[in-house]
C-alpha positions as CSV (number, residue, x, y, z in Angstrom):
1,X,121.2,95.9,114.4
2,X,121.3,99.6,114.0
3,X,118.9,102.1,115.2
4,X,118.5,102.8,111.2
5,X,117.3,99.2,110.5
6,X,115.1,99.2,113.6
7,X,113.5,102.1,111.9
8,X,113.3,101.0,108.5
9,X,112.0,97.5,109.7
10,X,108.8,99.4,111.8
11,X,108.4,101.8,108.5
12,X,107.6,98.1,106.9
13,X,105.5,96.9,109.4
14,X,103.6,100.2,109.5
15,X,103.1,99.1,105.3
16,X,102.2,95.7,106.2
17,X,99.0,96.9,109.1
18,X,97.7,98.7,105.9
19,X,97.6,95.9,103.6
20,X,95.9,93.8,106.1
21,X,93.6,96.7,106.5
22,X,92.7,96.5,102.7
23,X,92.5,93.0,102.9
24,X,95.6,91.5,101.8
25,X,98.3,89.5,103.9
26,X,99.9,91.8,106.4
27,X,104.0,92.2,104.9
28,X,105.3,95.3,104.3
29,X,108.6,96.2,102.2
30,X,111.0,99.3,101.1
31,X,114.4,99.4,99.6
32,X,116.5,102.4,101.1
33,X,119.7,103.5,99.5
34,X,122.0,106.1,100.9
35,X,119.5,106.2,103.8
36,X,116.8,107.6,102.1
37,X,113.4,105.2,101.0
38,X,113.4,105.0,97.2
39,X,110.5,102.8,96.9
40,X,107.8,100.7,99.4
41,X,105.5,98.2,98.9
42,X,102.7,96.4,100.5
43,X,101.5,93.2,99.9
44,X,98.5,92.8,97.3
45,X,98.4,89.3,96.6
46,X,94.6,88.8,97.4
47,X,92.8,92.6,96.3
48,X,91.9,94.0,94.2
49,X,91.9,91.0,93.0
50,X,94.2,87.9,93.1
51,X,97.6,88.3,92.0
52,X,100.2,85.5,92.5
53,X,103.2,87.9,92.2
54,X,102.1,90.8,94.1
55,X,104.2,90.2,97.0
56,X,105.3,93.2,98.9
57,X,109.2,92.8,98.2
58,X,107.6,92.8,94.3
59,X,105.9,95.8,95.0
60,X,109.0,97.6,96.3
61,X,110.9,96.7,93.2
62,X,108.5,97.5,90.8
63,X,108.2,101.2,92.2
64,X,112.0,101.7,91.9
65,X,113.3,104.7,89.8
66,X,114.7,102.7,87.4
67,X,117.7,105.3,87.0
68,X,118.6,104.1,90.4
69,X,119.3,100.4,89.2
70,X,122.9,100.6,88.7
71,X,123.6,101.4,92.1
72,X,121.2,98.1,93.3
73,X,124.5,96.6,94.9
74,X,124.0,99.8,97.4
75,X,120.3,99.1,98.1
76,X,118.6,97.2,101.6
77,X,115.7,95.9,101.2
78,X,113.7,95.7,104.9
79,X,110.9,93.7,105.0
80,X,108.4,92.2,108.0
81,X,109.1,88.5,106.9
82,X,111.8,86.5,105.9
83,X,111.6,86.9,101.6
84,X,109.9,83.8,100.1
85,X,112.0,82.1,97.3
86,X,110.3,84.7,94.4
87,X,111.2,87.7,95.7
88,X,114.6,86.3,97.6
89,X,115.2,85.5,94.1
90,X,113.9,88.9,92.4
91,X,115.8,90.6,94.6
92,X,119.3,88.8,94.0
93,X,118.8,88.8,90.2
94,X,118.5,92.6,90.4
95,X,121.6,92.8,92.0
96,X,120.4,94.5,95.7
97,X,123.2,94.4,98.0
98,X,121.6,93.6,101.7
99,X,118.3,92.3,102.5
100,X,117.2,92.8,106.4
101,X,114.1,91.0,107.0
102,X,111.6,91.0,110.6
103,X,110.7,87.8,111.0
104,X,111.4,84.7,110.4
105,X,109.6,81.9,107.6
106,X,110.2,78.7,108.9
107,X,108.1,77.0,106.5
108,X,108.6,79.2,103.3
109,X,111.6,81.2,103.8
110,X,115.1,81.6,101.6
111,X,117.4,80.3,104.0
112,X,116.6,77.0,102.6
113,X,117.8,77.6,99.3
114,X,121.1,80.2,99.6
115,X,123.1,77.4,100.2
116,X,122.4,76.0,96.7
117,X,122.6,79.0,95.1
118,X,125.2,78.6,91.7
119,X,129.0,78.9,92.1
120,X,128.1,81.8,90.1
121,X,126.6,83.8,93.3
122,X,130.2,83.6,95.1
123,X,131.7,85.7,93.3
124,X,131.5,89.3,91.3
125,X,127.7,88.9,91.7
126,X,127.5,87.9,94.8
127,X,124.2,86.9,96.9
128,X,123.0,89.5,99.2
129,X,124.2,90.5,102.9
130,X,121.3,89.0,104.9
131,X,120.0,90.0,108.4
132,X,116.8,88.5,110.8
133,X,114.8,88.4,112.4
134,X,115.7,92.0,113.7
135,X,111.8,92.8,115.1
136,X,110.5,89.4,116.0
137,X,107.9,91.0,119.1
138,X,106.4,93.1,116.0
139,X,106.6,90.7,113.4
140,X,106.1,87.4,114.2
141,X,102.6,88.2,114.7
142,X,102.0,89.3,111.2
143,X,103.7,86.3,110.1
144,X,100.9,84.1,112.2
145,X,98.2,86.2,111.0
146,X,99.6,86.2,107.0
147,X,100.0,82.4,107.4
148,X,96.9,81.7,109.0
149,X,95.3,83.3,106.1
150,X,97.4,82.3,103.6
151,X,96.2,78.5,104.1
152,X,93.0,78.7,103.5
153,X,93.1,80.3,99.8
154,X,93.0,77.8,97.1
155,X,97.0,78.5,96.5
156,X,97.5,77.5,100.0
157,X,100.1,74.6,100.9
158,X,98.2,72.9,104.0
C-alpha cells in the first residue's frame, strides 16, 4: 500500500461520512487516473429517493469525462468497501484497470465471483488489479453501519 492509496482511500471515506449525513449508506468512491481524481461518488441508494443502482462505485462512473474512457485500463477505482457484484461488474466491463477497496464484504463482496469470471477475462481484457482491505480501522465501521442499515429496507437480504 502506497501513501497515494492511503490518501485516495480516506478521500472516499471522507465521501462516504457525507452520504450517511444525507441519509444514504455511508460508501464513498473515486476513480483517479494519472494521480489526479477524475470523478467521485457517494452512495445514493436510499435519497432522494430509492434507487437500486445508485451505488457509490455507479456514481463515480457515471461522472466520468467520457473522453477519458479509452484510457479506463489506466484508471483505480478506491472505494470504502469491497465492490458488490454490480459495480465489481460495471467496473470490469468498462475496462478500469485496478480497483483498491477499504474494507472488506464478507457477505456481498466480488471475491466470490472473480474466480468464475469467463476465460474471456484472462486475457487481452483482463479483470482488474485488486487490493483490500487497505483502511480496515476506518472502514470497517462504515461497512457495520451501511449493513446494519441496509437489512432493514425492504431490498434487504436478512
Amino acid at each position: 500500500m502506497s501513501d497515494l492509496d492511503l490518501g485516495f482511500v480516506q478521500r472516499a471515506v471522507a465521501l462516504a461520512l457525507e452520504a450517511e449525513q444525507a441519509g444514504n449508506l455511508p460508501v464513498g468512491a473515486l476513480l483517479v487516473l494519472a494521480g489526479e481524481v477524475v470523478a467521485e461518488g457517494r452512495n445514493a441508494l436510499l435519497l432522494p429517493a430509492y434507487q437500486p443502482g445508485n451505488h457509490a462505485e455507479i456514481m463515480a462512473i457515471r461522472a466520468v469525462d467520457p473522453a477519458l474512457w479509452p484510457r479506463a485500463r489506466e484508471m483505480t477505482c478506491y472505494t470504502t468497501l469491497e465492490p458488490c457484484l454490480m459495480c465489481y461488474g460495471t467496473l470490469l466491463l468498462h475496462g478500469v484497470g485496478r480497483i483498491v477497496f477499504g474494507a472488506d464484504d464478507p457477505e456481498g463482496g466480488f471475491r466470490f465471483v472473480e474466480s468464475a469470471l469467463p476465460p474471456y477475462y484472462s486475457g487481452q481484457a483482463s479483470a482488474p488489479e485488486w487490493r483490500g482491505p487497505l483502511a480496515a480501522a476506518s472502514c470497517d465501521p462504515l461497512y457495520q453501519r451501511a449493513r446494519a442499515r441496509f437489512v432493514t429496507l425492504p431490498c434487504g437480504h436478512d
